[in-house]
N, C-alpha and C positions, 0 to 999 in steps of 0.2 A: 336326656340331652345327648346330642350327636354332633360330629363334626360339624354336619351341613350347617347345624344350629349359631354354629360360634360365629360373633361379629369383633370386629379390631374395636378397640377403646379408642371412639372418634375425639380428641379435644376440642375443633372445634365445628359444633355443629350449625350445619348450613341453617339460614333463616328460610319459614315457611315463603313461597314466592306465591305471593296471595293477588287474585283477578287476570289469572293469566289462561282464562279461556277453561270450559268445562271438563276437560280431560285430565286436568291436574289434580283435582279434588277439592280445591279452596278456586273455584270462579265464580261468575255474577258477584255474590254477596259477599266474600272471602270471608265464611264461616260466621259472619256477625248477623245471621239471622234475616229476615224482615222488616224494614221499621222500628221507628223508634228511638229512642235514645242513645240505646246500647248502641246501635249501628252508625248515630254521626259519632263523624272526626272530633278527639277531644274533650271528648265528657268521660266524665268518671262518677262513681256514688259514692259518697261521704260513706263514712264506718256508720252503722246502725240504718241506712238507708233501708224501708221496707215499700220500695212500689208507692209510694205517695200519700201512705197512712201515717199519722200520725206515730212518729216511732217509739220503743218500746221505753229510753231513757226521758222521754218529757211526759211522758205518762208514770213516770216513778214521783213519789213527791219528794225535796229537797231536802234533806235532815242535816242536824249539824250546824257547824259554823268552824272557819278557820281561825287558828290563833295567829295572832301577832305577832313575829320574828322574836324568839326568845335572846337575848346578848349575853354573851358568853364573856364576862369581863375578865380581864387580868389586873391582876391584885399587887396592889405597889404600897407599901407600908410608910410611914415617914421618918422611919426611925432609918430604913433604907435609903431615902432622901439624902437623911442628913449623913449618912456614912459614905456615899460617893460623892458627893456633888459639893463643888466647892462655897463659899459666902458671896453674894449675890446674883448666882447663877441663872439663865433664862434655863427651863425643864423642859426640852419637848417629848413627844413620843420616841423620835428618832434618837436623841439620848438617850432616854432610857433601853431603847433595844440596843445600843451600842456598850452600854454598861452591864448588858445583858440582867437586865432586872425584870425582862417582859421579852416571851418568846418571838409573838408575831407583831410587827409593825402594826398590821391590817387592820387587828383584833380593838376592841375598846377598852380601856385604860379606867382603871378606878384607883385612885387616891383612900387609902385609909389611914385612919389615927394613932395606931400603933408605935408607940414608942415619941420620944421626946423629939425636939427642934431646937437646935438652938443657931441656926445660920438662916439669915432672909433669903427665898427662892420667890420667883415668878414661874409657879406651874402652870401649864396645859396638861388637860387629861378630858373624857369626855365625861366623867363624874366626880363627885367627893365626898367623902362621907361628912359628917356636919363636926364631930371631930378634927376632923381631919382640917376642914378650912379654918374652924377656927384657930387653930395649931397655927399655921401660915399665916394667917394674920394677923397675929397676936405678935408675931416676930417681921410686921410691917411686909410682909411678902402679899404675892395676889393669887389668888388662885381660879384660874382661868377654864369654862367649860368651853369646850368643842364640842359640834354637832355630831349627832351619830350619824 
């Protein structure tokens, strides 16, 4: 390498100036060949694109199968129930994340059996374990599913 050699670190480089007559090196065709596809305005090939053969992923056969969104419940006991929540309380999600007995609002909500009742509630939650409702109901309360 040599002086002559050295160029300044252009930031921004000029655009090719494409069909501006044969002297410049991009005229007639401005680089995009002969005919064809390639050359109209605004086409593109999809990824896997081969020349109009059938391409190499629908020649693969399909294997597998996807699963079903697995739900990541948060877990509310009723023995916890009965320890914040006062007698005949309405329970929603939003309560419960304000008593902080459940991280995220967003997440879905399970009701378990765990421990005693002895105060009527009207819960929401989007499950319940069978315990668990019948605990609530037994003490005249409802226990209410919401959709996931």
């Amino acid at each position: 390498m040599q002086v002559a050699d050295l160029r300044p670190k252009v930031k921004n480089k000029k655009s090719k100036r494409l069909g501006r007559g044969i002297g410049s090196g991009k005229g007639k065709t401005s680089g995009r060949g002969h005919k064809g596809t390639g050359q109209r305005a605004g086409r593109r090939f999809y990824v896997g694109f081969e020349g109009g053969a059938v391409n190499l992923i629908r020649k693969l056969p399909k294997r597998g199968f996807n699963h079903k969104p697995k739900y990541e419940f948060q877990i509310v006991n009723t023995a916890d129930l009965d320890k914040n929540f006062e007698n005949d309380a309405v329970i929603r999600i939003s309560d419960l994340k304000e008593k902080n007995l459940i991280k995220k609002a967003k997440l879905p909500v399970k009701i378990l059996g765990k421990g005693d009742i002895t105060k009527t509630f009207i819960v929401f939650a989007h499950k319940f374990s069978k315990s668990a409702r019948e605990k609530i109901e037994a003490k005249q309360g409802k226990a209410k599913c919401l959709n996931l």
